[in-house]
C-alpha positions as CSV (number, residue, x, y, z in Angstrom):
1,X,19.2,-5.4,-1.4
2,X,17.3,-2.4,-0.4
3,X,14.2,-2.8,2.0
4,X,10.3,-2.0,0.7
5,X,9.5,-1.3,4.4
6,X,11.9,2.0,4.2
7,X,9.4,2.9,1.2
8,X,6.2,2.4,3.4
9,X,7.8,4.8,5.7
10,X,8.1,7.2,2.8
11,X,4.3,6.7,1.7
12,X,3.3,7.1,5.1
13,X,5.4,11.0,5.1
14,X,3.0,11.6,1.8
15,X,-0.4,10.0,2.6
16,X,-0.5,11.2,6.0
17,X,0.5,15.1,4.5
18,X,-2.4,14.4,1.4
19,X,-4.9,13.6,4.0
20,X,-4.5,16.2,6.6
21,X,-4.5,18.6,3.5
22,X,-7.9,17.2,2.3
23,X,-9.2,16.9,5.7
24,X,-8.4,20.8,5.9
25,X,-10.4,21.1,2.2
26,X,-13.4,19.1,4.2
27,X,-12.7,16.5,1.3
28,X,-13.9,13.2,2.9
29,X,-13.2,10.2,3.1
30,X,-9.6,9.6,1.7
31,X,-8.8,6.3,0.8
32,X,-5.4,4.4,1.0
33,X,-4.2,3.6,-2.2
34,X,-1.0,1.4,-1.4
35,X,-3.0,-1.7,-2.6
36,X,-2.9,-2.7,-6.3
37,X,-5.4,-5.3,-6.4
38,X,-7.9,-2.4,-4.5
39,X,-7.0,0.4,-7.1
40,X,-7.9,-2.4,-9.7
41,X,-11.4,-3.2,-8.6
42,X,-11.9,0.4,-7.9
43,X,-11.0,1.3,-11.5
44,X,-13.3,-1.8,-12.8
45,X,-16.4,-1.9,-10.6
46,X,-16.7,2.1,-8.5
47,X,-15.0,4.5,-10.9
48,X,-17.1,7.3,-9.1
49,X,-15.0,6.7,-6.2
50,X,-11.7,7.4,-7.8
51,X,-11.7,11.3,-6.4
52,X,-11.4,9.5,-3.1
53,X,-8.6,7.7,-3.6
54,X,-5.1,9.2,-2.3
55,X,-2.9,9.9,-5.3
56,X,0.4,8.3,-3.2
57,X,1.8,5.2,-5.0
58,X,2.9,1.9,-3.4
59,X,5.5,1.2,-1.3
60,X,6.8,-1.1,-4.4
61,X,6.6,1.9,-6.7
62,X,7.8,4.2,-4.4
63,X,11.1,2.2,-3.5
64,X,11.1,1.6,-7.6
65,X,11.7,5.1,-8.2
66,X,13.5,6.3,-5.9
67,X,16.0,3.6,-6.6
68,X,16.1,4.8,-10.6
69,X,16.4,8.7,-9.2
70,X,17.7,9.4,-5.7
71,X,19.7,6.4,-5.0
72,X,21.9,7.0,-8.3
73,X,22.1,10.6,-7.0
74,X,23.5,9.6,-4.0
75,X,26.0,6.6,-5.3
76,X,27.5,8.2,-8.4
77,X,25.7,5.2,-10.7
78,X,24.7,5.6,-14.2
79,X,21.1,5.3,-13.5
80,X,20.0,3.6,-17.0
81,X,22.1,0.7,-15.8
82,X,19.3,0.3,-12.5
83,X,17.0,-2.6,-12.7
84,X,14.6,-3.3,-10.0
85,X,13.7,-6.8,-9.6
86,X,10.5,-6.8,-6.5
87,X,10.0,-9.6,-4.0
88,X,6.4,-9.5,-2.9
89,X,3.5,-11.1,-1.4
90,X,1.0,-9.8,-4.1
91,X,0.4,-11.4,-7.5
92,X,-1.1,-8.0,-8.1
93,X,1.9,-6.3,-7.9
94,X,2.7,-8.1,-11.3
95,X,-0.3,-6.0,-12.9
96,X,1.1,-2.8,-10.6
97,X,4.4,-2.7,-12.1
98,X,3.7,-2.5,-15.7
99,X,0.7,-0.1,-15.4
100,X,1.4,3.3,-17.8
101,X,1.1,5.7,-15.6
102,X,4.3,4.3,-13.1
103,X,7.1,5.0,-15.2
104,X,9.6,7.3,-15.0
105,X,9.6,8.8,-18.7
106,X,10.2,5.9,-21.2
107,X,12.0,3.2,-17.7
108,X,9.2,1.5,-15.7
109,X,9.6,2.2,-11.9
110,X,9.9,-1.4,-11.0
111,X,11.6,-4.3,-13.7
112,X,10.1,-7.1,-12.8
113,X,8.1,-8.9,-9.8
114,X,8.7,-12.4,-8.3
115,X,5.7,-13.7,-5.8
116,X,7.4,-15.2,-2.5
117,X,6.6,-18.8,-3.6
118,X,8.3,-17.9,-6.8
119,X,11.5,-16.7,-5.2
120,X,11.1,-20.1,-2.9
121,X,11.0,-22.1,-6.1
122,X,13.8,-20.4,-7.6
123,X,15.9,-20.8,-4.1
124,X,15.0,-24.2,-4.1
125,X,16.0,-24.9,-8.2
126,X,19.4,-23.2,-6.9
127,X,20.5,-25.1,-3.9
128,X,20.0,-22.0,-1.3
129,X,19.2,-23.2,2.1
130,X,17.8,-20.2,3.9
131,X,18.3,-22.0,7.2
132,X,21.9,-22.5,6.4
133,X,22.8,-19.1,5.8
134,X,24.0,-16.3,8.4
135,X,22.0,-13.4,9.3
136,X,22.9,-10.2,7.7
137,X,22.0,-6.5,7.2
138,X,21.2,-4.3,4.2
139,X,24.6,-2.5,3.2
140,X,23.2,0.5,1.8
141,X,22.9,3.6,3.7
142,X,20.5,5.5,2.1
143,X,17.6,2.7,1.2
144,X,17.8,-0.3,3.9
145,X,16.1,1.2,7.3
146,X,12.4,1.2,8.0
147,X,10.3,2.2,11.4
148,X,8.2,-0.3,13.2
149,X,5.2,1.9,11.6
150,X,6.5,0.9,8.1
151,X,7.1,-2.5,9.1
152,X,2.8,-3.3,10.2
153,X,2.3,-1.5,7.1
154,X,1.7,-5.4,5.9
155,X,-1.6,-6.4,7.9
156,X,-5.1,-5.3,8.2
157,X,-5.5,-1.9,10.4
158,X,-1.4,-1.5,10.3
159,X,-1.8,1.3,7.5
160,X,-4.1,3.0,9.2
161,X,-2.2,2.6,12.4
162,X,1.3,4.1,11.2
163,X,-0.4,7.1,9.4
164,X,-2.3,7.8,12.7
165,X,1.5,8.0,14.4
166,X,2.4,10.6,12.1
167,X,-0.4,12.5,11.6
168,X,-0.3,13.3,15.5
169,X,3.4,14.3,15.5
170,X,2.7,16.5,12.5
171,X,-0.8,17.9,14.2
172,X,0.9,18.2,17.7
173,X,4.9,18.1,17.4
174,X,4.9,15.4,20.0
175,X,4.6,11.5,19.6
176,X,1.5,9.6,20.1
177,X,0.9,7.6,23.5
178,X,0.7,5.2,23.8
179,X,2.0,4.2,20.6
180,X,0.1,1.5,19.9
181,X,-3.7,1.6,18.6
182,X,-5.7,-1.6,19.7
183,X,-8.6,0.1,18.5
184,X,-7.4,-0.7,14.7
185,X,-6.0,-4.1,15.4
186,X,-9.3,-6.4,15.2
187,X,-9.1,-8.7,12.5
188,X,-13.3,-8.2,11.3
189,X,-14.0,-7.7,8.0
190,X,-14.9,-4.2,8.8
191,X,-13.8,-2.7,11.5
192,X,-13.9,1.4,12.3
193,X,-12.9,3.4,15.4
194,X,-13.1,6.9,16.4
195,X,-9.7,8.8,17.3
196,X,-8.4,12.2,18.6
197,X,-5.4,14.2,16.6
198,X,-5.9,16.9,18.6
199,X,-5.3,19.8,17.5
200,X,-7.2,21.7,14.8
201,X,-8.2,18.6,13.1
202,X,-9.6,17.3,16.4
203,X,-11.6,13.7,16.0
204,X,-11.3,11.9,13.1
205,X,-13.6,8.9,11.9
206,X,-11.7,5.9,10.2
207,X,-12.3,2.5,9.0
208,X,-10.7,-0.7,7.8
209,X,-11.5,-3.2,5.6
210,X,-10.1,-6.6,4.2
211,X,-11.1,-9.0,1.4
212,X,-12.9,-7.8,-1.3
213,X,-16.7,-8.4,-0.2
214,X,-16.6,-5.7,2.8
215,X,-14.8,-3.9,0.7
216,X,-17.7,-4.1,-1.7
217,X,-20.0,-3.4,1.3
218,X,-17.9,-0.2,2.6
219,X,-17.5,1.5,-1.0
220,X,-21.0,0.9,-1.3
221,X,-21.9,2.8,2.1
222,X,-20.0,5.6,1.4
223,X,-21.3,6.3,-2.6
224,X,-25.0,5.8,-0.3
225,X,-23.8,8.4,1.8
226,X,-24.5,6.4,4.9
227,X,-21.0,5.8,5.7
228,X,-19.2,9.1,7.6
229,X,-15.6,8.5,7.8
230,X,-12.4,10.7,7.3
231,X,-10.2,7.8,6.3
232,X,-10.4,4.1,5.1
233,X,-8.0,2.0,4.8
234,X,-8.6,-1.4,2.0
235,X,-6.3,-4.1,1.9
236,X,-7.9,-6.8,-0.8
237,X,-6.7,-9.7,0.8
238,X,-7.8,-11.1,4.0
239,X,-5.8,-10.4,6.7
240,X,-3.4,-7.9,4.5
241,X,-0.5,-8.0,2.3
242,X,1.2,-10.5,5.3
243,X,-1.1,-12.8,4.1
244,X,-1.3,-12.1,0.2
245,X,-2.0,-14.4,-2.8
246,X,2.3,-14.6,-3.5
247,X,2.8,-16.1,-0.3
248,X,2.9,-19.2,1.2
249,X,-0.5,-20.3,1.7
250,X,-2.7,-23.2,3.4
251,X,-6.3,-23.7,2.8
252,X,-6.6,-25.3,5.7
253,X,-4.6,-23.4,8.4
254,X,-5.5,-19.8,6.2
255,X,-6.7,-18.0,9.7
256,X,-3.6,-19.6,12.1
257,X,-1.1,-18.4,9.3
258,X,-2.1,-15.1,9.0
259,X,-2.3,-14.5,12.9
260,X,1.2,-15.6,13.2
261,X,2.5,-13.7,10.5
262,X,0.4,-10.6,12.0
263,X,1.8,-11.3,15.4
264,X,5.1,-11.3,14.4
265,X,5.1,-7.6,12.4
266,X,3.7,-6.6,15.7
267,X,6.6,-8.0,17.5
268,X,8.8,-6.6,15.2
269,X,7.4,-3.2,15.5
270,X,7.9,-3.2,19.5
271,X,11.5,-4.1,19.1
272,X,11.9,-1.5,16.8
273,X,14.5,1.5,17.9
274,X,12.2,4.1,16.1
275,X,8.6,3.1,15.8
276,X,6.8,6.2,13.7
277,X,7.6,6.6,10.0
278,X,8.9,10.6,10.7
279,X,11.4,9.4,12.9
280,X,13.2,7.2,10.5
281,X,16.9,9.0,9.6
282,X,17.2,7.8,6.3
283,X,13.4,8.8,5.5
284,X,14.4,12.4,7.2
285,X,17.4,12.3,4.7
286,X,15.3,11.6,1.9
287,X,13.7,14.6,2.3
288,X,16.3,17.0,3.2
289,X,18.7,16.3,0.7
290,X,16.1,15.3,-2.4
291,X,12.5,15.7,-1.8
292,X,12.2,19.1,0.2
293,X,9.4,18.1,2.6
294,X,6.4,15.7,2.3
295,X,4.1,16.8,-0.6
296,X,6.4,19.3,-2.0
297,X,5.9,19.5,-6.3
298,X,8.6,17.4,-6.7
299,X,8.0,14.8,-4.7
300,X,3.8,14.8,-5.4
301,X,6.1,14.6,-8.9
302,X,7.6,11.1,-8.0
303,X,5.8,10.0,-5.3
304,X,1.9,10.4,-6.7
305,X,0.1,8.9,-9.4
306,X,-3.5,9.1,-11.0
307,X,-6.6,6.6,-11.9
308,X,-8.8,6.1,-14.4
309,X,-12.5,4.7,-15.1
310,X,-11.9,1.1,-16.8
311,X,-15.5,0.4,-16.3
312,X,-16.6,-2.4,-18.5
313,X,-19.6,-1.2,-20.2
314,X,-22.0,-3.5,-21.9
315,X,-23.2,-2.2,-25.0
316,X,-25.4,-5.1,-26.2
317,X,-28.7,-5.6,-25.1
318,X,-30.4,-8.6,-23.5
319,X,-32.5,-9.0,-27.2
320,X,-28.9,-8.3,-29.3
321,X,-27.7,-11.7,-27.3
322,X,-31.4,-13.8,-27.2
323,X,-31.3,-13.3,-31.0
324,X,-27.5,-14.3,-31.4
325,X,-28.5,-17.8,-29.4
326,X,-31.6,-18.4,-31.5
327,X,-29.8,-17.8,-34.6
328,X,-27.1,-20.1,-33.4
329,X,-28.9,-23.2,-32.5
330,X,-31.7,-22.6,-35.3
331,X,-32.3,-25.9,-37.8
332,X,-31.8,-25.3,-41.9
C-alpha cells in the first residue's frame, strides 16, 4: 500500500520549480495540470491554452512511475513484475491512465483504476468490514509519508495553497506564516487573491476555479486577455477531487458532504508533523538519492508530460446536413 498524497508532495517540488521558472521567463499564467478531467476539456474545447498548462503529471501518474522505477531501485524487485492498481475519487482517472503519452516505454505508469464506490462494492462482495478492522500504517519506507500540503492537495484552493508553502521556502529559505492561506479557502466558483513571495518574484496574482462552467468562464478571460493572473489553479469537480465523480455521492446533501470532507483534509493538515511538501523526508530522499533536485532532466524525464489539440472539427457544413435530412425524409 503506498500513499498518492506522498506523490502530491512530489508534484508540488516540480510545479512549484516549473512556475517560479516561468514566472522568471514572464510566461503567464501557468496552469495546474494535476486534474485529468481539466487536461481533457482543455485538449477538446481551448487547445490554444495548452502552452499554459504546467507539463507536471498527476499525483496518480507520478506515484505510478515512480513505483515501476525508484521503488524497485530501492527494494531489489524485478520491476516488470510491478503492477499498480489506483484507488481514486475521479472516474477520469480511468481515461488518465491509459493515455499514450504516460507510459514508461512499452508499461503504462498506472495498471488499472478502481473509483472509491467501486472498491466499496468490491469490499462489500468480499465480506470486509472496514469498521471491524484495526488501524494501521503504510509499511514501506520510501513511498507511504505525505505533508499536510499534499494531503489538501484534494479540495478546491488546496493546490494552490501547498504550492504557495513551497514556493516561499524556495524564494526565501524560510517557511511561510502563518501557514495557512484563508485567502484561497472560499468555496466560490471563482475565487482569486493577491499574495506576497517576497523576494525577487515579489506579488503574485492567482486564481481558483471549480466545476467546469467557471472554468469555462476563467479560460475564456484569460485567451480575452482580461484576466491577469500568475497562476490558476482548475479542479473539474465541484468542491475538488474530495468530492469527485468516484466517490460516494448524494444529490441531495452534495454541498454538506463536500464541506465535511474539506474540513476534515484541513484537520488533517493541522495535525500533521510536517505541513509543506519540501519538508517531507521521504520526498527529500526522493530527490537525493534518484531525482537530483526538482526539475532536473531526469526527473522533467519522469515526472512531466505533454498535450495535444483534440479539437473536434466540423467539416460539414450547415447545407451538407439540410440536404442529407431532405434526402432522407423525401417521398418516391
Amino acid at each position: 500500500m503506498l500513499d498518492t498524497n506522498f506523490a502530491a508532495d512530489v508534484v508540488i517540488m516540480e510545479e512549484g520549480t516549473e512556475l517560479l521558472r516561468r514566472l522568471g521567463e514572464g510566461h503567464r499564467p501557468t496552469f495546474t495540470s494535476c486534474c485529468p478531467a481539466w487536461i481533457n476539456f482543455a485538449e477538446t474545447h481551448y487547445p490554444e491554452i495548452l502552452p499554459h498548462l504546467s507539463s507536471t503529471k498527476s499525483p496518480q501518474q507520478v506515484l505510478g512511475i515512480l513505483a515501476k522505477t525508484w521503488l524497485p531501485e530501492k527494494m531489489n524487485l524485478d520491476a516488470s513484475r510491478i503492477r499498480v492498481i489506483s484507488l481514486m475519487p475521479c472516474t477520469a482517472k480511468k481515461d488518465e491512465a491509459v493515455r499514450a503519452q504516460l507510459r514508461h516505454g512499452e508499461v503504462p505508469e498506472i495498471d488499472v483504476v478502481l473509483t472509491v464506490r467501486e472498491f466499496v462494492r468490491l469490499l462489500r462482495r468480499e465480506g470486509v468490514d472496514f469498521a471491524a478492522i484495526e488501524p494501521s500504517v503504510f509499511d514501506n519506507p520510501y513511498m507511504s509519508d505525505s505533508s499536510g500540503a499534499g494531503v489538501i492537495f484534494g479540495t478546491t484552493g488546496g493546490v494552490m495553497e501547498a504550492a504557495v508553502r513551497t514556493m516561499y521556502h524556495a524564494i526565501n529559505g524560510t517557511e511561510l506564516e502563518p501557514v495557512e492561506l484563508q485567502a484561497l479557502r472560499g468555496f466560490d466558483g471563482v475565487r482569486s487573491a493577491t499574495l506576497d513571495l517576497g523576494g525577487a518574484i515579489g506579488t503574485v496574482k492567482v486564481a481558483m476555479a471549480h466545476g467546469l462552467k467557471p472554468t469555462r468562464q476563467i479560460v475564456e478571460a484569460v485567451l480575452a486577455g482580461t484576466a491577469d493572473f500568475d497562476f490558476i489553479e482548475i479542479m473539474a469537480c465541484p468542491g475538488g477531487c474530495v468530492d469527485g465523480g468516484g466517490t460516494l455521492r448524494s444529490k441531495k446533501a452534495y454541498l454538506p458532504h463536500a464541506l465535511k470532507r474539506r474540513e476534515t483534509l484541513f484537520g488533517i493538515d493541522r495535525a500533521r508533523p510536517r505541513r509543506q511538501s519540501h519538508a517531507n523526508p521521504q520526498v527529500q530522499a526522493l530527490y537525493r538519492d534518484f531525482l537530483e533536485r526538482p526539475y532536473s532532466e531526469k526527473a522533467h524525464y519522469l515526472l512531466h508530460t505533454w498535450y495535444q489539440d483534440r479539437r473536434r472539427v466540423m467539416t460539414r457544413t450547415v447545407q451538407d446536413i439540410w440536404n442529407d435530412i431532405t434526402m432522407s425524409t423525401k417521398v418516391y
